[in-house]
C-alpha positions in Angstrom: 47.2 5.5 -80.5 44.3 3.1 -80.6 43.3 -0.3 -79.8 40.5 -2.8 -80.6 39.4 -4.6 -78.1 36.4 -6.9 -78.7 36.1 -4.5 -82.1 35.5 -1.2 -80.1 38.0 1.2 -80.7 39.6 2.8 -77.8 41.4 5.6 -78.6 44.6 6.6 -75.6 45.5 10.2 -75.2 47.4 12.1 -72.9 50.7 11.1 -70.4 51.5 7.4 -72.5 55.2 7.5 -72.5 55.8 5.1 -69.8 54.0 2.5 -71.3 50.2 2.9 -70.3 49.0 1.3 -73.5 51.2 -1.3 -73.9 49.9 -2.4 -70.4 47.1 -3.2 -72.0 48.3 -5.4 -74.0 49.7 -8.1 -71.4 48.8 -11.7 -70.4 47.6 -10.0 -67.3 45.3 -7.5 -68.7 44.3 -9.7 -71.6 43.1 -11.9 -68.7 40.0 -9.5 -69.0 40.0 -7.8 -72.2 38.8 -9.9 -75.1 40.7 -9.6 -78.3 43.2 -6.8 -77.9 44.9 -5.5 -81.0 46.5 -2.5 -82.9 44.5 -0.4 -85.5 43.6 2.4 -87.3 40.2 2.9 -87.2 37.7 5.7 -85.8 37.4 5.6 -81.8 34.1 4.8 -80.0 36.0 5.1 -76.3 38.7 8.1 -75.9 40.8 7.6 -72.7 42.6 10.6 -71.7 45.6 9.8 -69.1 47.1 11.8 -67.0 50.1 10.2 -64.7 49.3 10.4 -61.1 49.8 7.9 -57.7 46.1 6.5 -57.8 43.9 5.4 -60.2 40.7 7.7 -60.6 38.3 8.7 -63.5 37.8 12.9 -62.8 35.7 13.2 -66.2 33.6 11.1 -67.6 31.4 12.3 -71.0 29.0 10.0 -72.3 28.0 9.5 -76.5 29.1 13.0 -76.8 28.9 12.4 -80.6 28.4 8.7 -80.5 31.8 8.7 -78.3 32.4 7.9 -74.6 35.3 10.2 -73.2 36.8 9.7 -70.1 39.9 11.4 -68.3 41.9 9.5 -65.9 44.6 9.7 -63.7 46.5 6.7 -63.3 50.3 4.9 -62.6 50.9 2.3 -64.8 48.5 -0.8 -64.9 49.9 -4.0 -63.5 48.8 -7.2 -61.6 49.3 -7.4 -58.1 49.8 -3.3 -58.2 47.9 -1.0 -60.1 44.4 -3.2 -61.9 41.8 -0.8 -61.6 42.5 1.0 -65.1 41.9 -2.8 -66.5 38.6 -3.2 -64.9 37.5 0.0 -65.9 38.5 0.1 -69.2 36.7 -3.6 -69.5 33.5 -1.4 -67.6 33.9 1.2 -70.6 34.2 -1.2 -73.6 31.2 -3.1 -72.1 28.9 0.1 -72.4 30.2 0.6 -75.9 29.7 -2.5 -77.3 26.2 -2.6 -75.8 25.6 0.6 -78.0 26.8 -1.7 -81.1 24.6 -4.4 -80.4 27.7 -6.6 -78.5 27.0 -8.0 -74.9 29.8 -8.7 -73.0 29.0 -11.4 -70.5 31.1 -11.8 -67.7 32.0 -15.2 -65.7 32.0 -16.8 -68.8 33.4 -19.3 -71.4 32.7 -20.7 -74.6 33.6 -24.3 -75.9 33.2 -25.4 -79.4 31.6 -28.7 -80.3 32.6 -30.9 -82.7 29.7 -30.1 -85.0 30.9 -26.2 -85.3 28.3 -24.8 -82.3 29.3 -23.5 -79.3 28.2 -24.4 -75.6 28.4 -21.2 -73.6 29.3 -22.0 -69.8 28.3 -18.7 -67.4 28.5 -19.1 -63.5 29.5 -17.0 -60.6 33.5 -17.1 -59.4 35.0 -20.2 -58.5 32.1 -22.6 -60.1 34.4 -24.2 -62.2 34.2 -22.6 -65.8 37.7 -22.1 -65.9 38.5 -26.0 -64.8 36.1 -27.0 -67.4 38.1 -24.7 -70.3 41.5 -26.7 -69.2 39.5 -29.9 -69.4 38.0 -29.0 -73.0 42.0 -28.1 -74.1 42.9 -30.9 -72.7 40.5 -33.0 -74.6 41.5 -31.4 -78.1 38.1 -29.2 -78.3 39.0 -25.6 -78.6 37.9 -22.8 -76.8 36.4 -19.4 -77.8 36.4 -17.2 -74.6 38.2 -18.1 -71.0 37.3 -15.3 -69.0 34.8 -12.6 -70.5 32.2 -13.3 -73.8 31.1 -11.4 -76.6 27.8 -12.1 -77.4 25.8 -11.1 -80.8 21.9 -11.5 -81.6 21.5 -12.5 -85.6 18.6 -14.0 -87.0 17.0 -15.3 -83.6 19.7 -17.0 -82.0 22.7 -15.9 -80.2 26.6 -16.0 -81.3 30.0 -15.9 -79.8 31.7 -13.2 -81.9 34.7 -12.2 -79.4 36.2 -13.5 -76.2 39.5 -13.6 -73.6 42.1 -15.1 -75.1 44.0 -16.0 -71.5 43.1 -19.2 -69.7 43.9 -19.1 -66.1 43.1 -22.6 -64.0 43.8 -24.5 -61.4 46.6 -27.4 -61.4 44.7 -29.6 -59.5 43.0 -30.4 -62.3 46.3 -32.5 -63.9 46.2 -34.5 -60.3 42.5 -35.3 -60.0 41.0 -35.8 -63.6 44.8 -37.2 -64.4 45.1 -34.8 -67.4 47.8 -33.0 -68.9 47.5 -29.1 -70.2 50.3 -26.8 -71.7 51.1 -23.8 -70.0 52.9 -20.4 -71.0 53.5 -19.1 -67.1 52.2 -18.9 -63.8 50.9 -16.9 -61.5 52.3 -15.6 -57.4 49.8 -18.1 -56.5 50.9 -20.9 -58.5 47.6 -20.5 -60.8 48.6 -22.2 -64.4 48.5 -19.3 -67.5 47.5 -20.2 -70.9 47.6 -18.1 -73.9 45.6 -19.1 -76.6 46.2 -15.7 -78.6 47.9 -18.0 -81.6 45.2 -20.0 -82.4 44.4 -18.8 -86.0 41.5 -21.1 -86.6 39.4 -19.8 -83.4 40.3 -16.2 -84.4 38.6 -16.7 -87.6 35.6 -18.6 -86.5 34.9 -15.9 -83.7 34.9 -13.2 -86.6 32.6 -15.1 -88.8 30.3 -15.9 -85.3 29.7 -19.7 -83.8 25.9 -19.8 -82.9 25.5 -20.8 -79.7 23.8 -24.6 -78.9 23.2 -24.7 -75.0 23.9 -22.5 -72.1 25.1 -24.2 -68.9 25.3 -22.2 -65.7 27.5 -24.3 -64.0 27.9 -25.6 -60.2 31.0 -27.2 -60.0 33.6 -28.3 -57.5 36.7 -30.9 -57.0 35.2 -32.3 -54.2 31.4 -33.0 -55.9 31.1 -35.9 -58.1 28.6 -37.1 -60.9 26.7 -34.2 -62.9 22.9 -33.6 -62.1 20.9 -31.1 -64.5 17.9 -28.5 -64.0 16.3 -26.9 -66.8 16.3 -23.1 -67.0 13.0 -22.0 -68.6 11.2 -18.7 -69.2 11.6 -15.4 -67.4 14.2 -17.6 -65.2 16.5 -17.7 -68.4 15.9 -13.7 -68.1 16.4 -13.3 -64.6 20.0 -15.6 -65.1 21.3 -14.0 -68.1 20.4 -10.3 -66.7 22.9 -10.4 -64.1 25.7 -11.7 -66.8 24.8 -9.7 -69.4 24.4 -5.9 -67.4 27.8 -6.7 -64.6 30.3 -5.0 -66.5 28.3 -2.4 -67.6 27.2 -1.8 -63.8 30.3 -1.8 -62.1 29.2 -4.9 -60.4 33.0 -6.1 -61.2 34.8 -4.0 -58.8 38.1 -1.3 -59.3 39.2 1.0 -56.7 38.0 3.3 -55.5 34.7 2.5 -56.6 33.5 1.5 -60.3 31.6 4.3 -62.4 27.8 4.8 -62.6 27.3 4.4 -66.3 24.1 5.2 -67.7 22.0 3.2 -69.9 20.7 4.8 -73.2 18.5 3.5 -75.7 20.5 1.5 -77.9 22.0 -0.3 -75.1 18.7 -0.9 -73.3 17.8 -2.2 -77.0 20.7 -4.5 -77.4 20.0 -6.2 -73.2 16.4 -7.0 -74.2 16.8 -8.1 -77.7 20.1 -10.3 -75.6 17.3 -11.4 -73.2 14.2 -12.2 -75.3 15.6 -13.9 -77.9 17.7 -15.9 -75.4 14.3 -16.8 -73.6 12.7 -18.2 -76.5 15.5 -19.8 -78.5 17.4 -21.3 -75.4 14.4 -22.1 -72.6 14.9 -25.8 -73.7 18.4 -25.3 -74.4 19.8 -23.9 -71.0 20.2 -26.0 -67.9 21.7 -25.6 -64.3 24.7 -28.4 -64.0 25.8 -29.6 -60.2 28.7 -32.1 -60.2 32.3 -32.5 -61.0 33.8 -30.6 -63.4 34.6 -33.9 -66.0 31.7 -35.2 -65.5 29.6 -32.1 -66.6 31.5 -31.6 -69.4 31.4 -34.7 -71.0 27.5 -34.7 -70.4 26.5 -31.9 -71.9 29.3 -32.3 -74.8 26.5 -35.5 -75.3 23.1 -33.5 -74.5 
C-alpha cells in the first residue's frame, strides 16, 4: 500500500493489519504531513513495520536505488499515545523530497493574496503563525499550508507547491480580535481543529505552484500590540531560512527515543543551496522580521 504525501511516495510493508496506515491518514497526523493521499505510483520511501510496544527505527538504508528503506517497530500511531512514527515519517519524507528538489520548511504557513501570490509566514513555536492562519480564514483569504511547507525553486523565485492541510489555533483569538472561525473538533487542551482538506480551489493552485511575494518571520503575541518591521537582507536571509529549511531533515523536530541521523547527499545539498541562494537574492528586499500583535501584522503586510 502506498501513500503520497507532499508527492513522495511512501510505500508501507510489513505488520499493517491493525491499521498503521490508515493512522496516517488522521486529523492528528495530517497535523504534520502535508497532503496525504492514496495512489499507485513507484515508492521513493519503503517503511517496513513490524508490531512491537515502542516505537524504534532498527534499519535504516539510504538511496539504495534512489529509495530510502527503513524498518520499524512500532504500536499504532496516535495523539497523546504513540507520535513518534508521525515525526519520523515527516523526518523521512523531508530527506526525500530534498532529493526531488522539494524543501519542506517547518514552523510554517502560507497565505494567499488577493493578487494570486503567496506571503510565506516561518517563525519558531508559539510566534503566532498559527493565530495569523485563523485570522486570514477568518478574513475570507485562503490559506496554503498551516503547519509544515513545501517549497519549490522555478525560474528564480520560490513556490508553495504542498502544505498541511490541518489548522490548529488558539480560541483566544475569537475573544481578543472579536472574530469568528469554523471549526471541525478540538483538542484535550481545548485547542480549536480546522480541516481545510476540502478546499478544491487551494488543492489546485498548490499543484500548479503560488510564487511566493514576501517572507515574514514573525514575533507575535496576544499581549504585544501595533506591528514594527526589520528587513532581512543578505546572508542573514541564509542564516534564517537554513534553520527552516534543514529541521526536519535533521531531526531537530524531536520523536522518541531520539530522531535519526540522516545524511545529506548531493542532490539534497543541491536543492538547500539552490532554496537558499535564490532566496537571498530574490527575497533580500522582500523578507522582513514582524514584532506586534498578530492583526496588526497581518493586515500590514497584506498592504506592504
Amino acid at each position: 500500500m502506498v501513500l503520497s504525501i507532499a508527492g513522495i511516495p511512501v510505500k508501507f510493508e510489513g505488520e499493517l493489519g491493525d491499521g498503521f496506515l490508515e493512522a496516517f491518514e488522521t486529523l492528528f497526523a495530517r497535523r504534520y504531513l502535508p497532503d496525504v493521499e492514496r495512489c499507485d505510483c513507484e515508492p521513493q520511501v519503503i517503511v517496513d513495520r513490524f508490531v512491537g510496544d515502542e516505537f524504534r527505527v532498527f534499519s535504516a538504508i539510504y538511496d539504495h536505488g534512489g529509495v530510502d528503506e527503513y524498518k520499524v517497530e512500532s504500536p499504532l500511531p496516535a495523539a497523546y499515545g504513540n507520535e513518534a512514527p508521525v515525526f519520523f515519517l515527516l523526518q523521512a519524507i523531508s530527506r526525500a523530497g530534498a532529493k526531488r528538489g522539494k524543501i519542506f520548511l517547518t514552523d510554517s504557513v502560507g497565505v494567499l493574496k488577493p493578487d494570486g501570490k503567496a506571503l510565506l509566514f516561518v517563525g519558531y513555536p508559539h510566534t503566532g503563525k498559527s493565530t495569523i492562519s485563523a485570522l486570514a480564514l477568518s478574513e475570507g483569504y485562503k490559506v496554503l499550508s498551516t503547519e509544515n511547507t513545501v517549497v519549490e525553486v522555478r525560474d528564480s523565485a520560490i513556490y508553495v507547491t504542498g502544505g498541511t492541510d490541518v489548522l490548529v489555533y488558539d480560541p483566544r483569538i475569537e475573544e481578543i480580535y472579536g472574530v469568528k472561525v469554523d471549526y471541525d473538533a478540538e483538542t484535550k487542551s481545548g485547542y480549536r481543529i480546522k480541516d481545510i482538506r476540502t478546499d478544491v480551489e487551494r488543492r489546485k493552485m498548490l499543484n500548479k505552484g503560488v510564487e511566493v511575494e514576501k517572507i515574514i518571520v514573525t514575533h507575535a503575541g496576544f499581549n504585544c500590540s501595533g506591528a514594527n518591521f526589520s528587513p532581512v537582507r543578505g546572508r542573514k536571509v541564509k542564516k534564517s531560512l537554513w534553520y527552516f529549511a534543514t529541521a526536519l531533515i535533521k531531526g531537530i523536530d524531536f520523536y522518541t527515543p531520539m530522531p535519526l541521523h540522516m545524511p545529506m547527499n548531493d542532490e539534497i545539498t543541491a536543492s538547500i543551496e539552490s532554496f537558499l541562494e535564490v532566496a537571498a537574492a530574490k527575497y533580500s528586499h522582500r523578507m522582513f522580521e514582524a514584532f506586534g500583535d498578530h492583526r496588526s501584522i497581518f493586515e500590514a503586510v497584506i498592504k506592504l
